[in-house]
C-alpha positions in Angstrom: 42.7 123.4 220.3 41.8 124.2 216.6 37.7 123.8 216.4 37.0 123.3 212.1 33.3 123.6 212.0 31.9 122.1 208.8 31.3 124.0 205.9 28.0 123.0 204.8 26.9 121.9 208.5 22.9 123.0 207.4 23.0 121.5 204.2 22.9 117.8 204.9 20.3 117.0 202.2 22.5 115.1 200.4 22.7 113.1 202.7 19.4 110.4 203.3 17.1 111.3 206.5 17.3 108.0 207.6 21.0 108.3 208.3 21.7 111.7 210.5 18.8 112.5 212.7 20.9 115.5 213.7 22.7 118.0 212.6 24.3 118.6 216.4 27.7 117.7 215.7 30.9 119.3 214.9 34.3 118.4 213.8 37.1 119.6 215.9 41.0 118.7 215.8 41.6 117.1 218.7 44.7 115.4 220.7 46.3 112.2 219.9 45.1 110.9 223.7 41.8 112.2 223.1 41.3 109.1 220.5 42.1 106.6 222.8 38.3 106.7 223.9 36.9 105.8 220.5 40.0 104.0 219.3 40.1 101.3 222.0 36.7 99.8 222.4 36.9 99.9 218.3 40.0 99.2 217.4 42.1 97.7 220.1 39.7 95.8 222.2 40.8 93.6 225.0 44.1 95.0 224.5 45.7 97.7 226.8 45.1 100.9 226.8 48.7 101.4 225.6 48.1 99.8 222.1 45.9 103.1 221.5 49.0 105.3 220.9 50.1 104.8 217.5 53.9 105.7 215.9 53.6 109.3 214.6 50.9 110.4 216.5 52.3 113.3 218.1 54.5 114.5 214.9 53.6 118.0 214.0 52.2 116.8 210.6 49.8 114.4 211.9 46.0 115.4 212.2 43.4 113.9 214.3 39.6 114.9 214.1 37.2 114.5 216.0 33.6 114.1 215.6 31.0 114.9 218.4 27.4 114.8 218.6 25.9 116.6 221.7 29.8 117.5 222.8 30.1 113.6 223.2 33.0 112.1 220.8 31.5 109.5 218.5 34.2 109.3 215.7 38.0 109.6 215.5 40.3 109.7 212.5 44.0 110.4 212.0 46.0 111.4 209.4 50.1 110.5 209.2 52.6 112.4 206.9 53.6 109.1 205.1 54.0 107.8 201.3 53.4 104.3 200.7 56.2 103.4 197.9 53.8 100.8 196.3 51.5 104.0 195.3 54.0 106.5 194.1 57.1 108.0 195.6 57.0 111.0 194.0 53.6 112.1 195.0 52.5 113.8 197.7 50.4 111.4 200.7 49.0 110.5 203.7 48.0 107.9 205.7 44.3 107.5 207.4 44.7 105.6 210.5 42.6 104.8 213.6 39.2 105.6 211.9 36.9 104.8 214.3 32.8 105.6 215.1 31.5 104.0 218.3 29.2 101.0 217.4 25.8 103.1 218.2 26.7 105.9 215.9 27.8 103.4 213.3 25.5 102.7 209.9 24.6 106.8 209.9 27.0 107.8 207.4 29.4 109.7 210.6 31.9 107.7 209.3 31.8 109.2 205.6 31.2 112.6 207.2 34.7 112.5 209.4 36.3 111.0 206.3 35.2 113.1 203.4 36.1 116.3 206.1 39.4 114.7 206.5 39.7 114.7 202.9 39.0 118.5 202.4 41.3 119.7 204.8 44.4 117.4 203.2 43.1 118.6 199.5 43.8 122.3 201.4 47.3 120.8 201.9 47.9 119.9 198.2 48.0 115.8 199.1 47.3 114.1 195.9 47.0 110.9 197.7 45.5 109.4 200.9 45.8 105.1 201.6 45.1 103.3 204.6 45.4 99.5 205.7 41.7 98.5 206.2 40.6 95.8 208.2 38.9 93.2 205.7 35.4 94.9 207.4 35.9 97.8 206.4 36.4 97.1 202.6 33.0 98.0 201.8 33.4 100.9 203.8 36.4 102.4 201.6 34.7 101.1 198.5 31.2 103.0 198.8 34.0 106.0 199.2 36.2 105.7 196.4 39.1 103.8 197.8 40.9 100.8 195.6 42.6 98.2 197.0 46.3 97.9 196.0 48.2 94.5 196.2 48.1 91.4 198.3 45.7 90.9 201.7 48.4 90.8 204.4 47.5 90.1 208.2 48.7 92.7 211.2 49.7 90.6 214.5 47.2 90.7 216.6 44.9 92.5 214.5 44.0 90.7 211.5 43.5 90.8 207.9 43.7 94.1 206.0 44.2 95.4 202.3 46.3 98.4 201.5 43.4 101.1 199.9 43.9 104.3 198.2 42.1 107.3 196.5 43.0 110.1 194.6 42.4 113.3 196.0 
């Protein structure tokens, strides 16, 4: 297992007191299966356990990162080798899917931490462009982080409401 320890993992002044009380975490690459703990009780819940395993997942090109505080995961985020037509064809992407933080660690910017490291490391790969279907909650979310909704709302069965997002890289 590939451990990516974050760059600038003492210099979180940027970043408001009031949301990381710690800097004890680290953000590792981690198995597809090892997101099933954050992505079901967040993502799928009351649904099997089985809805947790996404198309793609296990490709060679997909990345999953994990984010744990105290060697506990707390956040999850994958990334898929695939171009969304609607964006640009030509142009290199990829897709965020199953972000996740559990609901205690949520509202302490861990969610912008795992994204903006998910970010650097595509960057690293030359992707110009990263989208994602968000869930209508997490529009703000994507917003406060430089993604623009594209299109039409459309709903996901079983799911719910999301809007295709995007942001330059």
């Amino acid at each position: 297992m590939k451990v990516i320890i974050l760059k600038n993992i003492l210099s979180l002044k940027s970043i408001k007191s009031k949301f990381i009380k710690t800097s004890n975490y680290i953000i590792k690459q981690i198995a597809s299966n090892e997101t099933h703990t954050v992505r079901h009780p967040i993502l799928r819940t009351k649904k099997p356990i089985e809805s947790c395993v996404f198309d793609g997942d296990d490709l060679e090109t997909t990345v999953h990162l994990g984010l744990f505080i105290n060697n506990s995961l707390v956040g999850i985020s994958s990334f898929f080798k695939k171009s969304n037509p609607a964006i640009s064809a030509k142009t290199a992407q990829y897709q965020l899917r199953g972000m996740a933080v559990l609901k205690t660690f949520q509202g302490k910017g861990l969610g912008h931490i795992l994204l903006e490291h998910g970010e650097n490391l595509l960057k690293e790969k030359h992707i110009k462009i990263l989208w994602c279907n968000a869930r209508e909650v997490a529009i703000n979310f994507y917003k406060k982080n430089n993604y623009k909704i594209i299109g039409e709302a459309f709903i996901i069965k079983d799911i719910g409401l999301h809007y295709t997002m995007h942001k330059s890289l």
